[in-house]
C-alpha positions, 0 to 999 in steps of 0.5 A: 535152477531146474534139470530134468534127468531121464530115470535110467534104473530104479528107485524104491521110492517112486512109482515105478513104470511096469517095465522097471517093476519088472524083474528083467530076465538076466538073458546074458546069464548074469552070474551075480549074488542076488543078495547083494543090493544098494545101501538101503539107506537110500530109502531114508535119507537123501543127500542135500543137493543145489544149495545156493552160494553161501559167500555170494548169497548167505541170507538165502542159505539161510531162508531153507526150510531145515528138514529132518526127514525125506519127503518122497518124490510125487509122480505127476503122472500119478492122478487119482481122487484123493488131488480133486475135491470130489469122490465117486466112481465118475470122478475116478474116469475124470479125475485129470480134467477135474485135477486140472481144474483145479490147479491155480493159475496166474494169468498174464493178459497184454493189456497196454504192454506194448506201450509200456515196452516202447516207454522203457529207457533201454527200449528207446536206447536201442531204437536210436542206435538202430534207427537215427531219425532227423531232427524233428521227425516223430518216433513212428519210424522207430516204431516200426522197427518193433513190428518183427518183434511184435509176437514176442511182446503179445505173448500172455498167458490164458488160464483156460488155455492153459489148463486145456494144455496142461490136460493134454501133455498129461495125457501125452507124457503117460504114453511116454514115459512112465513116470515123472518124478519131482523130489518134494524136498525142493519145493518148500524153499521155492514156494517161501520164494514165491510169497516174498513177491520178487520177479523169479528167473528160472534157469533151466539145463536143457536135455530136449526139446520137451523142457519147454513144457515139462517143467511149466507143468511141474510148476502148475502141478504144485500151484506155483507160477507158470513162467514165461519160456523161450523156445529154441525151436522155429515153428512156421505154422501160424496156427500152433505159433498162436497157440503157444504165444497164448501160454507164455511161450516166447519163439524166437523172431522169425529173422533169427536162426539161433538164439545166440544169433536173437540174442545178438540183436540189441533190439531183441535183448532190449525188449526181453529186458523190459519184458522182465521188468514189468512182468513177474517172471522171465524166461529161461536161457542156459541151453547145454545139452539135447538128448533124446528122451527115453524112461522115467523122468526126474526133475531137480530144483536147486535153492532159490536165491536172490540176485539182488543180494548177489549183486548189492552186497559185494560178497561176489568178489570179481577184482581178482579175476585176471587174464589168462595170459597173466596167470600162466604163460610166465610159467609155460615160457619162462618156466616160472616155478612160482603161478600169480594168485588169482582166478581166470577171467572168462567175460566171453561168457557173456555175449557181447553187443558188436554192432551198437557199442553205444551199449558196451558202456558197462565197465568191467566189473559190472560185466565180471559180475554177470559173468559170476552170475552165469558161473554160479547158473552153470555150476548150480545145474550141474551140481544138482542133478543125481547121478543115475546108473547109466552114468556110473556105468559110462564113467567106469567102462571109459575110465577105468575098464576101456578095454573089457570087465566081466559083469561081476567086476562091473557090478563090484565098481558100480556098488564101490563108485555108488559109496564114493557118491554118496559120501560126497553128498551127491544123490542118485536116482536108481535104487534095487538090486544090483543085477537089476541096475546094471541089467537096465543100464547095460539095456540102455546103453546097449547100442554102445556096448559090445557084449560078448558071451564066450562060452568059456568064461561065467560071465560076459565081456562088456566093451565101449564100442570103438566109434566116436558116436558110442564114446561120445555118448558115454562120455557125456553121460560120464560128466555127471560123474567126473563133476563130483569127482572134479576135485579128486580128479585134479590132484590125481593129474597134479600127481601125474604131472609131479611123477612126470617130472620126476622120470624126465629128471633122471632120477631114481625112484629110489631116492627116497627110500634108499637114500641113494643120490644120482642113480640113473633109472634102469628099468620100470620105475617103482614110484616109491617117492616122496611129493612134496605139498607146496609142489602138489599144490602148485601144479593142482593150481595150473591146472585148475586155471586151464578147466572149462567154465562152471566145473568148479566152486564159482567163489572158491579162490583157486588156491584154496581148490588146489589145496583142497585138491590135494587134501582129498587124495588123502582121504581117497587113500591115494596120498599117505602123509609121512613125517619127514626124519630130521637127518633124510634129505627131501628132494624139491622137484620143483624146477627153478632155474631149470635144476633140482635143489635140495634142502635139509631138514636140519638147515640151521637157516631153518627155524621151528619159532611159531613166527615162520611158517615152515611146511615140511609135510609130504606125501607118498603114493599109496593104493586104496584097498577098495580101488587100486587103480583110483589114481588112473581112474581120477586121471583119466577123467580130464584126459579128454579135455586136456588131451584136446588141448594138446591135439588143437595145438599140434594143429596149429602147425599145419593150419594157414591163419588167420581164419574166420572164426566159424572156419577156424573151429571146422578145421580145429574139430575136423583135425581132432576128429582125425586124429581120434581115427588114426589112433583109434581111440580117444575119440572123446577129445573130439566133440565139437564141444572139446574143440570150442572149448579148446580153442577158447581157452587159447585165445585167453592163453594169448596163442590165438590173436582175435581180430575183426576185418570186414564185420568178421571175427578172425583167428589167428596165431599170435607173434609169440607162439608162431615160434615152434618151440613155444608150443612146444613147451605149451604141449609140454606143460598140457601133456604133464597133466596126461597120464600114460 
């Protein structure tokens, strides 16, 4: 697993370029401590990020190279005489060309491939199902279906091209970036995986267009294998097409538009699979993000691991996958109490072959399995990255300061949110003082920010500027953030939701406290509540059902999350447990049969006998000391997503379907994108992302109805949802999670 990040502060343990070197001129009269910095533990010690599944693939766990101490990062761009064989004066001049050189490359020639290509089963199946020959006809007229495919199977790698290319994209990348760093502590486990021989896939989170040849040249830089690499990007000029297939990289056919469009060609798919079959590496799919790239430059690896042991041992567990329809609609429509134990099935995942369904024969917990596979992918990329400073800064003025903060309090949050970081085990990748990594960060993001000098205040006003690119843009940097905090922030809105019911219950927050029963709520509500944990638990658990793929743990069951969810705001501070007295009435806000109930603690139904399990622990809301305002700050973290799921459901009433699929989605986004101008806020619940990801949770949720005429897909809604008050009640049970 690979992820490239874009160096947006400054690191003591890097070779810095000069503009970071430099001490910024604080031209917004920054009035900050100078003596206060980031932990300095960042020197000694950097947090373990990127190990591979420990259910799915122990014995790959087990194969990482156990490391005591931080190894540094090495700049790729820093090449001096001590990497070359030879010393001197000229070899000072020369020393990238004698670098390069010297690196070892693997070289991949064609020779026969293209037979052997022909030769594979899955080749052959494929050719049948597009091409049906006559009885007695040779297999030439299959064959000539291959020739748009035949750039693709002569792609090879020159090892003197190679070098040449290397060279050159040193030479380019010094002129725009400064550095580019790798963490040396990666690559011990990724070289013990070489030697073992086994065909490698690297899976890679795509940030630019420049992937495609930066993290081959970190390969070759380490004497590691130059993999093949897809290429998203059409080129039409036959001259640099040739070129680039001589390296190893694989364009997509010239019939194609997209990837997802190559990839939907059985013959396509057939021939990238025999590829990988006779050759030593594959390319790298995952395409998730495009930015533009700017600064420094940090590559992440993640763990190897096998697949081999992921697919044959059985530790990946699929059989309790189920629909979504199945675990929540009970609880949205009959208002169920108790949810059906299981994870969501999510098989749109991976594309399915429509036009040969000769293909689609595998049953489906082969194709759950690889839906697990890209689970695990999706997650390992995001869980692996650091975070930088931009993202700190993004995270706290959308979530927590989105209507102004002064310098000096962005700076206190920005120290307080680097701690929360560091004590889940997530590194980071900036390092100095602190008015040094906001300077930087606020010089980034400035073209989102509106800073305002007022001369009556000490220091500036920092705000997100209102329009929907800027929040965009911040939130998407912000997701770094909101990943390692995903646990935390799904207790926060089951919170949320529990404090919800108690308000449209009518009864008092007092209750608890006073011991007074029925006394209607006048008034601002002092929350002072008592939450029972089964309740926490079991809203935590509807929620998780409802999050977009790879946000959590692949194989952590979803019980277990929500019980972990809720055990996390107690080390936030947020939740005290509190012993309950025997002679105090808790109040069940659970809602069965639509009533409250009441239990006692001294029912003599009760029984204290080690044979029964009786869970009295509760919570009640607290205040941490270093963040008063955590619980707010966790909740908003999931509004945009559940915010868009409530905006794509209203639209429902005044949409016409069923649409073809592509229509549907414009209009679904076009509608978000509204509704953000109206109010003129939120506008990070419409991304064409938010949308998608919108609607393909209601089409598993059983609100929107797939069906196929005419060789399109169309959407409409289905039978039980075109009653207005089912989805009033599905906005109701979404909206819970939303804090106001």
């Amino acid at each position: 697993m690979m992820v490239n990040e874009k160096g947006d502060g400054i690191n003591n343990n890097t070779s810095l370029p000069p503009i970071q070197q430099y001490r910024p001129a604080l031209s917004w009269e920054l009035k900050i401590k100078k003596h206060v910095t980031v932990p300095s533990c960042l020197g000694m010690f950097r947090p373990v990020m990127g190990q591979c599944c420990h259910q799915c693939t122990p014995n790959s766990l087990s194969k990482k190279l156990s490391q005591n101490s931080f190894l540094g990062f090495r700049n790729l761009l820093s090449i001096n005489e001590t990497q070359t064989r030879y010393r001197g004066w000229l070899v000072r001049r020369v020393c990238c060309v004698l670098y390069v050189s010297g690196c070892k490359v693997y070289g991949s020639p064609v020779s026969d491939r293209q037979e052997r290509v022909c030769q594979s089963n899955r080749v052959r199946e494929a050719l049948a199902a597009v091409h049906k020959a006559p009885e007695g006809e040779d297999s030439q007229g299959q064959h000539s279906l291959l020739s748009p495919l035949l750039s693709l199977i002569n792609t090879c790698i020159s090892p003197g091209l190679i070098r040449f290319m290397s060279w050159v994209m040193l030479k380019m990348f010094a002129s725009v970036f400064g550095s580019i760093q790798v963490n040396k502590n990666h690559l011990p486990a990724l070289h013990k995986a070489t030697q073992e021989g086994s065909p490698l896939v690297y899976v890679y989170l795509r940030q630019s267009a420049l992937d495609c040849t930066l993290i081959p040249l970190a390969l070759l830089c380490h004497s590691l294998r130059t993999p093949y690499t897809v290429c998203p990007l059409h080129i039409k000029s036959s001259f640099l097409r040739s070129i680039l297939e001589k390296v190893g990289v694989i364009l997509l056919p010239p019939n194609a538009a997209t990837e997802l469009e190559a990839e939907m060609d059985p013959l396509y798919s057939a021939v990238m699979t025999s590829e990988a079959g006779s050759q030593s590496v594959l390319q790298w799919l995952l395409s998730l993000l495009w930015k533009k790239p700017a600064g420094s430059l940090m590559i992440h690896l993640s763990q190897p691991f096998s697949l081999k042991e992921m697919c044959e041992s059985g530790r990946c567990r699929v059989d309790e996958w189920l629909p979504l329809q199945d675990l929540l609609l009970p609880v949205v429509i009959n208002n169920r109490a108790d949810s059906v134990f299981g994870k969501r099935r999510m098989s749109w995942l991976l594309p399915t072959l429509h036009s040969t369904p000769e293909l689609e024969e595998k049953s489906h917990s082969d194709r759950d399995l690889s839906v697990a596979i890209v689970l695990h992918l999706i997650f390992s990329a995001a869980s692996c990255t650091a975070v930088m400073s931009t993202s700190l800064v993004s995270s706290l003025l959308l979530y927590k300061h989105s209507k102004g903060v002064s310098t000096s309090v962005l700076c206190r949050d920005v120290a307080w949110l680097l701690e929360e970081l560091l004590f889940r085990n997530r590194d980071v990748g900036f390092g100095g003082t602190l008015p040094e990594i906001i300077h930087y960060s606020l010089a980034l993001l400035a073209p989102h920010l509106l800073i305002a000098a007022l001369p009556s205040r000490k220091d500036p006003l920092i705000v997100p500027r209102p329009s929907a690119a800027s929040v965009l843009h911040l939130s998407a940097l912000a997701q770094k953030v909101t990943h390692t905090f995903i646990m935390e922030a799904v207790g926060a809105c089951a919170v949320s939701a529990m404090l919800c019911e108690v308000v449209f219950s009518g009864v008092s927050s007092r209750v608890r406290s006073d011991g007074v029963e029925g006394e209607e709520v006048k008034g601002d509500m002092e929350f002072d509540v008592v939450l029972g944990q089964s309740e926490l638990t079991e809203k935590a658990l509807q929620l998780c059902h409802l999050l977009p793929p790879g946000i959590m743990p692949p194989c952590q069951s979803a019980q277990s999350f929500a019980l972990d969810a809720v055990d996390s705001l107690v080390r936030c501070g947020i939740l005290i447990m509190e012993e309950i007295p025997r002679d105090i009435h808790i109040c069940d806000f659970w809602k069965r049969e639509g009533t409250l109930t009441w239990t006692a603690t001294d029912d003599p139904y009760h029984s204290d006998s080690d044979c029964e399990d009786q869970d009295l622990r509760s919570y009640k809301i607290s205040q941490p000391k270093q963040c008063p305002e955590m619980l707010f700050f966790l909740c908003r973290m999931l509004a945009g997503h559940l915010r868009a799921l409530c905006w794509t459901t209203s639209a429902l009433d005044v949409m016409d379907s069923p649409l073809p699929e592509a229509e549907f989605l414009s209009q679904i986004h076009s509608h978000l994108c509204e509704t953000a101008n109206q109010k003129k806020r939120h506008y990070e619940s419409c991304s064409e992302e938010a949308a998608h990801t919108a609607v393909r949770t209601l089409i598993d949720l059983g609100v929107l109805l797939q069906t196929r005429q005419t060789g399109a897909v169309f959407l409409g809604v289905s039978p039980l949802f075109q009653l207005s008050e089912n989805r009033e009640k599905l906005q109701r049970f979404i909206s819970q999670y939303l804090y106001n």
